[in-house]
FIKOLZA-1660 file (N, C-alpha, C; in steps of 0.1 Angstrom, whole numbers, plus 5000, padded with zeros to 4 digits):
% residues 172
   i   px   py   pz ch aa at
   1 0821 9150 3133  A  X  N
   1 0815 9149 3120  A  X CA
   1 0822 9160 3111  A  X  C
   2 0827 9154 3098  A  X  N
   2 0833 9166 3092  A  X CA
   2 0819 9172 3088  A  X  C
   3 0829 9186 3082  A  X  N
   3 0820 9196 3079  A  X CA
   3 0818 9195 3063  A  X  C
   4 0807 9195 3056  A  X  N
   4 0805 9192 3048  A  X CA
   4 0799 9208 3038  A  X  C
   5 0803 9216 3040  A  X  N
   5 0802 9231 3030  A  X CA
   5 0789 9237 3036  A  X  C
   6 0782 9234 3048  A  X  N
   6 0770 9236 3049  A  X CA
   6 0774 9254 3051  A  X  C
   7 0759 9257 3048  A  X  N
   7 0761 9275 3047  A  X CA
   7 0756 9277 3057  A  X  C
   8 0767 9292 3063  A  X  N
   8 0758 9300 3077  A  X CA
   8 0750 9305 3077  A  X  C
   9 0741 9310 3071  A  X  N
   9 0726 9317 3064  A  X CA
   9 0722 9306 3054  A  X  C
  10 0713 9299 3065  A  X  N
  10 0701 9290 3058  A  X CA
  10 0689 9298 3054  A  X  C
  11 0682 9295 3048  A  X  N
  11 0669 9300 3048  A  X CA
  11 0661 9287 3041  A  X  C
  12 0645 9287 3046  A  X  N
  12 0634 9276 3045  A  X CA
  12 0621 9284 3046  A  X  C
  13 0615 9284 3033  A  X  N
  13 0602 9284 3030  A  X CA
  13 0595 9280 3024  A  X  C
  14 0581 9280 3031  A  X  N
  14 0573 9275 3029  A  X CA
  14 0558 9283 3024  A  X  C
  15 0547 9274 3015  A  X  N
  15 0538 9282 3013  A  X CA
  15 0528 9275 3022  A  X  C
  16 0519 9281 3029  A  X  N
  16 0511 9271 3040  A  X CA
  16 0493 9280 3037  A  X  C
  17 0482 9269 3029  A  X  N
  17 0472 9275 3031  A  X CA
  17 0466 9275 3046  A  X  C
  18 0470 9290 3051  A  X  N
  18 0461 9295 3064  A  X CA
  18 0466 9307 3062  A  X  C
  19 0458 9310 3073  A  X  N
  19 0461 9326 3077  A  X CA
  19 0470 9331 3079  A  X  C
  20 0474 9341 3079  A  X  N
  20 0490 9344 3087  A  X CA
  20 0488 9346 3106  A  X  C
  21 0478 9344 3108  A  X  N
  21 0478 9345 3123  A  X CA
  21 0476 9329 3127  A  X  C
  22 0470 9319 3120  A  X  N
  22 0470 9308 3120  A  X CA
  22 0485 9304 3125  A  X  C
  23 0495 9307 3110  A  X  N
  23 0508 9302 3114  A  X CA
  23 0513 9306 3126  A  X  C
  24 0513 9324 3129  A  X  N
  24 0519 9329 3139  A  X CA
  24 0513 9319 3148  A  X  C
  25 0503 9316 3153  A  X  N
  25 0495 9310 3162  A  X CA
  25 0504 9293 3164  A  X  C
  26 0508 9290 3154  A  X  N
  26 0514 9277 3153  A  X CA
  26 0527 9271 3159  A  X  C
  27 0538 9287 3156  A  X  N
  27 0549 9289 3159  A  X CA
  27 0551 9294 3172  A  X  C
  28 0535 9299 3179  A  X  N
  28 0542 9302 3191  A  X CA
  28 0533 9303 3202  A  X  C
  29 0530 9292 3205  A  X  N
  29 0515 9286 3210  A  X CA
  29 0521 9272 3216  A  X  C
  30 0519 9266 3223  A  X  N
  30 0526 9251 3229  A  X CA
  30 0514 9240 3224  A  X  C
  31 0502 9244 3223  A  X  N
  31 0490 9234 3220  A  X CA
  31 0493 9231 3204  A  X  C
  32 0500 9236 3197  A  X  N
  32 0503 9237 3183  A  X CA
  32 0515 9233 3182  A  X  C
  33 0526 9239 3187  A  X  N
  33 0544 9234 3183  A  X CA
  33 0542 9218 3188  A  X  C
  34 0535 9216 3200  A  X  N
  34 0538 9201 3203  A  X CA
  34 0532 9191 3194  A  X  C
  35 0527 9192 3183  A  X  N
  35 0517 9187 3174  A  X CA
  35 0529 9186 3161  A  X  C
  36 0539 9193 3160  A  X  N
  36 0541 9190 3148  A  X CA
  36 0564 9190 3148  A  X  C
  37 0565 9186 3136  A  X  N
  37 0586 9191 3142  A  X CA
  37 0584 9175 3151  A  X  C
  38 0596 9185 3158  A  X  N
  38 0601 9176 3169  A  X CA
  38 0591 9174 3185  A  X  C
  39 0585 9183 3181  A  X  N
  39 0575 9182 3198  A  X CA
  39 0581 9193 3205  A  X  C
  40 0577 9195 3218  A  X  N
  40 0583 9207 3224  A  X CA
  40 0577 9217 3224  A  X  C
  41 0574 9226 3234  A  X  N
  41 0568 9243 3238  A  X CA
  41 0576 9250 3241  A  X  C
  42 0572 9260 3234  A  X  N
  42 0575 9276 3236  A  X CA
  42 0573 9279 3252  A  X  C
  43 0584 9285 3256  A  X  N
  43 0583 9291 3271  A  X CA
  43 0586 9306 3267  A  X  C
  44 0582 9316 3266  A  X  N
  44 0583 9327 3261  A  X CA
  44 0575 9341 3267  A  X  C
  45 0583 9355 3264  A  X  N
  45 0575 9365 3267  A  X CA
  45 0582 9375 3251  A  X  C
  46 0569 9375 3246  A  X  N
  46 0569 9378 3234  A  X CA
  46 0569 9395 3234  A  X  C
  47 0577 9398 3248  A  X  N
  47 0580 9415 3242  A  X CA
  47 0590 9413 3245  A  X  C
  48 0597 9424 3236  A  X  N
  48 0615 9426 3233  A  X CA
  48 0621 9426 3248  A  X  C
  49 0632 9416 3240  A  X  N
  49 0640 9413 3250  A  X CA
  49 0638 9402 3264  A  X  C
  50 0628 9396 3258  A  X  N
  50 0623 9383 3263  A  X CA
  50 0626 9375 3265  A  X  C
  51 0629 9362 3274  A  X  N
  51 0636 9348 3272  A  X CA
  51 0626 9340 3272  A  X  C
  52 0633 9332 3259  A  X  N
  52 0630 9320 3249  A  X CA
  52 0632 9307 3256  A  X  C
  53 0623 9302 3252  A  X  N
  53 0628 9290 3260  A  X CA
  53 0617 9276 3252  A  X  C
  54 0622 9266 3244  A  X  N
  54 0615 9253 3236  A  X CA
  54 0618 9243 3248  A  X  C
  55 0607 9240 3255  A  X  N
  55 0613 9228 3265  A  X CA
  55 0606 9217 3257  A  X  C
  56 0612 9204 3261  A  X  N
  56 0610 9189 3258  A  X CA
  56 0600 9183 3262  A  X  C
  57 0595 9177 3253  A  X  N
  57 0583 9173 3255  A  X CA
  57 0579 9156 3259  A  X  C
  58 0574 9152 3262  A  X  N
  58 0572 9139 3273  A  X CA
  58 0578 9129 3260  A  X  C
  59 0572 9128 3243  A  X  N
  59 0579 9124 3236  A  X CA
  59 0593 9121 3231  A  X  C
  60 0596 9135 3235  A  X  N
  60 0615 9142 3232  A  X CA
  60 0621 9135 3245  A  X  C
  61 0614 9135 3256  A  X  N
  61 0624 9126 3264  A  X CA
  61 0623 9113 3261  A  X  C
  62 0611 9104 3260  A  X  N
  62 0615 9094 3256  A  X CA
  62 0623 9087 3246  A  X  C
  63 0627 9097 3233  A  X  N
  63 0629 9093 3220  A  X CA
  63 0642 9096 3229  A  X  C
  64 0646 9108 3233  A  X  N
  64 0659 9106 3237  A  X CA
  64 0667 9091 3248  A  X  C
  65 0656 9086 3252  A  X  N
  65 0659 9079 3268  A  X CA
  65 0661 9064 3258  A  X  C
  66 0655 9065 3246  A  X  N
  66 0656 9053 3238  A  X CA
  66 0670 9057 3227  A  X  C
  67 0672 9067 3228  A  X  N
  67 0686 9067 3216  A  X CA
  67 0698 9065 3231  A  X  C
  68 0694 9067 3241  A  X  N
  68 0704 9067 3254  A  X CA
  68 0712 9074 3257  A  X  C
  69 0707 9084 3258  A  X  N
  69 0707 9098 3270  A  X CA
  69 0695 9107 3273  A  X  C
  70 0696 9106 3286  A  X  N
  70 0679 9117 3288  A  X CA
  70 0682 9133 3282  A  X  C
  71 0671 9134 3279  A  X  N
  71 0669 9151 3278  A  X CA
  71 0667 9161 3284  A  X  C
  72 0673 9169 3287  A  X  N
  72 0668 9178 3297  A  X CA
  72 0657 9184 3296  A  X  C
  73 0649 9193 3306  A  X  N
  73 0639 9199 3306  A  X CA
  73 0635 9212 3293  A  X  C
  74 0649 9216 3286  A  X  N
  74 0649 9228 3280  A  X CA
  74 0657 9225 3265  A  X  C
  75 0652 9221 3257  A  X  N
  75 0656 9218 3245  A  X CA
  75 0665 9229 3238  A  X  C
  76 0662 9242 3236  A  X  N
  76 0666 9254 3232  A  X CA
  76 0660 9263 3242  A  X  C
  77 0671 9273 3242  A  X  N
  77 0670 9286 3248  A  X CA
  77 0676 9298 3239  A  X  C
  78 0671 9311 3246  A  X  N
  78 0679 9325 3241  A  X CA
  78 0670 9333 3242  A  X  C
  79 0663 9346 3238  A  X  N
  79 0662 9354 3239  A  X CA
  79 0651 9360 3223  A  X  C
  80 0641 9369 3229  A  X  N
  80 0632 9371 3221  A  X CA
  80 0634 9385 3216  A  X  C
  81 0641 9389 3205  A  X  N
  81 0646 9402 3198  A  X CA
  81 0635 9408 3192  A  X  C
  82 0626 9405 3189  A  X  N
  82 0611 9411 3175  A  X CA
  82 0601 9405 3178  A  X  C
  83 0592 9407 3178  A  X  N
  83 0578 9398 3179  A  X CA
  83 0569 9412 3171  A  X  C
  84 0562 9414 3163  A  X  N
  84 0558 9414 3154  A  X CA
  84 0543 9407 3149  A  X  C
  85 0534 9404 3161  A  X  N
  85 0525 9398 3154  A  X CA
  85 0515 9403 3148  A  X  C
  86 0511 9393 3135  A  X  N
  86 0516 9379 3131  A  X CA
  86 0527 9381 3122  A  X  C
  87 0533 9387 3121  A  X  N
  87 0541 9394 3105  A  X CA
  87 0555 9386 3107  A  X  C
  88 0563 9389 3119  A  X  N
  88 0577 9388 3121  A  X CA
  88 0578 9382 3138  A  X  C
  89 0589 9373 3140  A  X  N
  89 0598 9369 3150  A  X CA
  89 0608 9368 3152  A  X  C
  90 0618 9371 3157  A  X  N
  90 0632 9370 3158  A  X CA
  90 0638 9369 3171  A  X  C
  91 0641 9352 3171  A  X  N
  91 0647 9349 3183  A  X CA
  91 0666 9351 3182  A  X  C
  92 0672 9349 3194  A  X  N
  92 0688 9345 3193  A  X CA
  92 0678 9327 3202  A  X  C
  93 0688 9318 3193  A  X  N
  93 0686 9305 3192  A  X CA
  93 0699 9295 3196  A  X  C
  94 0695 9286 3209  A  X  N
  94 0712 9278 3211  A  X CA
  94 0706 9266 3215  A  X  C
  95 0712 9255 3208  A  X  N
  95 0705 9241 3213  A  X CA
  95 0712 9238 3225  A  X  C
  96 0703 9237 3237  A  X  N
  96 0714 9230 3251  A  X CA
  96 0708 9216 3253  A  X  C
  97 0700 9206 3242  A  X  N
  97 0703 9193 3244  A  X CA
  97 0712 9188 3244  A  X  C
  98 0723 9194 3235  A  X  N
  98 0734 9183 3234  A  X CA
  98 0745 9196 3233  A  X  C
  99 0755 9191 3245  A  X  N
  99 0765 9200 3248  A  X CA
  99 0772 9208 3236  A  X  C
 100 0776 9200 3224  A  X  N
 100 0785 9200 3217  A  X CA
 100 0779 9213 3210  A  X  C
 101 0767 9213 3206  A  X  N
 101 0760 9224 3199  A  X CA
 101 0757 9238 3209  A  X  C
 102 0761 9236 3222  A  X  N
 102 0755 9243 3231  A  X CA
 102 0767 9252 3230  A  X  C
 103 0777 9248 3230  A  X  N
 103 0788 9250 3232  A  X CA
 103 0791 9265 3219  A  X  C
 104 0787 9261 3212  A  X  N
 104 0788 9270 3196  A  X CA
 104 0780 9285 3201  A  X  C
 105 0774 9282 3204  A  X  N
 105 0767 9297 3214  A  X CA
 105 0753 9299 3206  A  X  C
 106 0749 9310 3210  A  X  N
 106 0738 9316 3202  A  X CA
 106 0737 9322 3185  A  X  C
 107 0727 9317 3182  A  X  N
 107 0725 9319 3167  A  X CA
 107 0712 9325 3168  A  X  C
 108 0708 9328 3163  A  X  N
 108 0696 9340 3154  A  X CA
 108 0684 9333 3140  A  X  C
 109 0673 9333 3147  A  X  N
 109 0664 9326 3136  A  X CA
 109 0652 9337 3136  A  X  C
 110 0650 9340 3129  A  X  N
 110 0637 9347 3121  A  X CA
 110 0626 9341 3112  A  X  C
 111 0613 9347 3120  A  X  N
 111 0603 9342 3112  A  X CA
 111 0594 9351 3104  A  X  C
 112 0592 9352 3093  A  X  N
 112 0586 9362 3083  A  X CA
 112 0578 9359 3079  A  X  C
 113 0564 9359 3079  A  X  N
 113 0550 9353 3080  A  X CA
 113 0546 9366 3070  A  X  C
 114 0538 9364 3054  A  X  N
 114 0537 9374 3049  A  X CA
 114 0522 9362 3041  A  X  C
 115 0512 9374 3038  A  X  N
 115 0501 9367 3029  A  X CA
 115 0501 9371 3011  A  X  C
 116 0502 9359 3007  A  X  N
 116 0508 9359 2991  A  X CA
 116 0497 9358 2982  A  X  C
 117 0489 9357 2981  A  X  N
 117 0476 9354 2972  A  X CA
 117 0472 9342 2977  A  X  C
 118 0460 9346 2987  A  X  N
 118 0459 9342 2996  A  X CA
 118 0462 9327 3005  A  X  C
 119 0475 9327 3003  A  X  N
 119 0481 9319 3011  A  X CA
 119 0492 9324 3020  A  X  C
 120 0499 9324 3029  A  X  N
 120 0506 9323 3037  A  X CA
 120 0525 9322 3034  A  X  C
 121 0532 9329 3033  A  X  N
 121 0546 9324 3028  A  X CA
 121 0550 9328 3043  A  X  C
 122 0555 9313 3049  A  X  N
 122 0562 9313 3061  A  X CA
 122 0580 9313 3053  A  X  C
 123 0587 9319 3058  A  X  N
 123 0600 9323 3059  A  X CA
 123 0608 9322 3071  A  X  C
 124 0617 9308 3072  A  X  N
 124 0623 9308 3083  A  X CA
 124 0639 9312 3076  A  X  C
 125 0652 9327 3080  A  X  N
 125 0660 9325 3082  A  X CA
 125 0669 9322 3097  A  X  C
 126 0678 9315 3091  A  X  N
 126 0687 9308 3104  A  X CA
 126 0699 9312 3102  A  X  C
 127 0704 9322 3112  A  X  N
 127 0718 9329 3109  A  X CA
 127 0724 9319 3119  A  X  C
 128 0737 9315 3113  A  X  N
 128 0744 9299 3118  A  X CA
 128 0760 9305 3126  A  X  C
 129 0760 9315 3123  A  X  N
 129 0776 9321 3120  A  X CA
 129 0783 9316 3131  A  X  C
 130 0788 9311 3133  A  X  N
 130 0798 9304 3142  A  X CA
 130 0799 9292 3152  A  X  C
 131 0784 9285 3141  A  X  N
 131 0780 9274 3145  A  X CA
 131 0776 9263 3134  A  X  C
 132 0792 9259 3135  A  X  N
 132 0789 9245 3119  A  X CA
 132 0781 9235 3122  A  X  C
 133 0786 9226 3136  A  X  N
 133 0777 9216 3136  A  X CA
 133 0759 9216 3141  A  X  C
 134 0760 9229 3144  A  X  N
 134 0742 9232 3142  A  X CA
 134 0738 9237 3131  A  X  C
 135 0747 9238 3121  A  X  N
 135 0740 9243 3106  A  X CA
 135 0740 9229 3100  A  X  C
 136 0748 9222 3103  A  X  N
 136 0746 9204 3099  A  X CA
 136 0737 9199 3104  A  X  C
 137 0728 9199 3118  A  X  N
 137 0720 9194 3123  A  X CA
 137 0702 9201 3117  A  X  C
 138 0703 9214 3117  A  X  N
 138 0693 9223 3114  A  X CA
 138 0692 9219 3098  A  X  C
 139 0705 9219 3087  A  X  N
 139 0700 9214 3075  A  X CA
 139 0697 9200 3071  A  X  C
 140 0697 9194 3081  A  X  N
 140 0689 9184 3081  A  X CA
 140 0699 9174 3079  A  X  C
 141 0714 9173 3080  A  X  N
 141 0726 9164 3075  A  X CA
 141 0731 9154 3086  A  X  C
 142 0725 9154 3098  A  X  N
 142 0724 9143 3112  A  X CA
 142 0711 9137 3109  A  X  C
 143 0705 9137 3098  A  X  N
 143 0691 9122 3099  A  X CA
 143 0694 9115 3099  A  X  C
 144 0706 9112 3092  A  X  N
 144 0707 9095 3089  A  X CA
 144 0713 9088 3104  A  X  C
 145 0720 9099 3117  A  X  N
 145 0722 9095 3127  A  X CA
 145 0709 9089 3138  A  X  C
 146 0700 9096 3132  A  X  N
 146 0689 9097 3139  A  X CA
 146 0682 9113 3150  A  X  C
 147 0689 9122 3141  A  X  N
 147 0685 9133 3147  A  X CA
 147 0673 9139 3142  A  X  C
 148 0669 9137 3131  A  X  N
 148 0661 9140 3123  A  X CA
 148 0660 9151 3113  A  X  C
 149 0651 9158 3101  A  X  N
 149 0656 9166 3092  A  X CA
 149 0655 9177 3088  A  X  C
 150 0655 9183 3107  A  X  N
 150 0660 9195 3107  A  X CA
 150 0648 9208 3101  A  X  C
 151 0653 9220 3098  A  X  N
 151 0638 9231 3096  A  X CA
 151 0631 9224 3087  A  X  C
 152 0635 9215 3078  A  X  N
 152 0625 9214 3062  A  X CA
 152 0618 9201 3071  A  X  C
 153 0621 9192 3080  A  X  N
 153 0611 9185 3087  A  X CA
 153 0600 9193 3097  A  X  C
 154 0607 9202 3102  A  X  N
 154 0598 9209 3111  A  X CA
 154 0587 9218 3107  A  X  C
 155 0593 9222 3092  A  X  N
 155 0581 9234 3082  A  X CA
 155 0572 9224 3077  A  X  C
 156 0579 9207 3074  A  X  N
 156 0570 9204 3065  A  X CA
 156 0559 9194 3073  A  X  C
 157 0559 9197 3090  A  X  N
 157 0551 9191 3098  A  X CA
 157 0539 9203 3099  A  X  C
 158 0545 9215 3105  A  X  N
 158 0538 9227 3101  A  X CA
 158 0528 9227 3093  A  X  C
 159 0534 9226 3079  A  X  N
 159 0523 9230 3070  A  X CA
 159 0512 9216 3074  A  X  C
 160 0518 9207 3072  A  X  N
 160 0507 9196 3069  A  X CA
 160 0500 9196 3085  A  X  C
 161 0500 9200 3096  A  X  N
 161 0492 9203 3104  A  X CA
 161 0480 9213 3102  A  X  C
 162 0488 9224 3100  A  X  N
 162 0475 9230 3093  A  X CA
 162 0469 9231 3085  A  X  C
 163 0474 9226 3071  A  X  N
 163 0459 9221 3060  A  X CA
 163 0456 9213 3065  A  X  C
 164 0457 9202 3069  A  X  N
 164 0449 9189 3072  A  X CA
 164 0443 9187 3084  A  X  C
 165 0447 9193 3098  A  X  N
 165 0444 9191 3110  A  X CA
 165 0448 9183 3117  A  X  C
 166 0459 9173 3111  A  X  N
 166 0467 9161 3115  A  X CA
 166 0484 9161 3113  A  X  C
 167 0489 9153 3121  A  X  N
 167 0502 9152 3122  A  X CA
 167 0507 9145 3113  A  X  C
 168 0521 9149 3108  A  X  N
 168 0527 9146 3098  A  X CA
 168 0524 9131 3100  A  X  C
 169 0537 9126 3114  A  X  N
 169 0539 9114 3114  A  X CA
 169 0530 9110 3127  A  X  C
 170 0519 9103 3129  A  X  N
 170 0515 9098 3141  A  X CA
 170 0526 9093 3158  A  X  C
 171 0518 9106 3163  A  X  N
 171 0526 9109 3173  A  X CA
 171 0541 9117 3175  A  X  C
 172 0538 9124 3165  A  X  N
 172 0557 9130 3165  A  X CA
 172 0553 9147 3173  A  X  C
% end
């Protein structure tokens, strides 16, 4: 896939009415991440220097087993740098579903959970640096292959989980 100018410092936010422990609770809780995004749980030990781990969820394999290839047990891995709750998170981030992005190595995403009048500003940056075709997939520029649209799909499942109590898209 050519590279199309995508930047290596993404950044995606969002304003979400809840709490800030709500969100924290959203982003890193399995009964909540599998509810909204792509599906998938957190395998995690949320003190420094922890390993990270988003495995695949009974959905993610099938969606995968229908585009034809299985998925492995471990969607993303890497390591838990900051935990901060509810305020801050900062993982190092590598997709090992699909080699080609696995391959690019570890990247760096932060989560900055702050309360704004009384709402919630979730702040996801995504440091990309030496990983084009996961700053293509993460900015959401592989949907039309069928990968889907990336953090701004995942925040904007997020939010609509928690104001409403329901999933974006039924069953995702």
């Amino acid at each position: 896939m050519a590279s199309t100018g995508t930047k290596t410092t993404q950044v995606f936010r969002v304003y979400i009415k809840a709490t800030p422990q709500a969100v924290w609770d959203a982003i890193t809780k399995r009964e909540w991440t599998e509810r909204y995004g792509y599906g998938g749980g957190p395998d995690h030990d949320l003190n420094r220097a922890g390993p990270y781990r988003l495995l695949t969820s009974e959905k993610m394999k099938a969606d995968s087993i229908a585009m034809g290839y299985p998925a492995p047990e471990v969607a993303v891995d890497g390591e838990v740098l900051e935990a901060d709750e509810p305020n801050k998170l900062v993982l190092t981030w590598r997709m090992v579903m699909d080699g080609r992005l696995s391959s690019e190595g570890f990247t760096r995403v932060t989560y900055e959970i702050e309360e704004v009048s009384g709402v919630t500003k979730l702040t996801v940056v995504h440091d990309l640096e030496g990983a084009p075709q996961l700053a293509q997939l993460v900015a959401g520029e592989w949907e039309v292959n069928g990968a889907g649209g990336g953090w701004s799909w995942i925040l904007s499942g997020l939010k609509t989980l928690l104001e409403t109590g329901s999933e974006m898209i039924h069953g995702s």
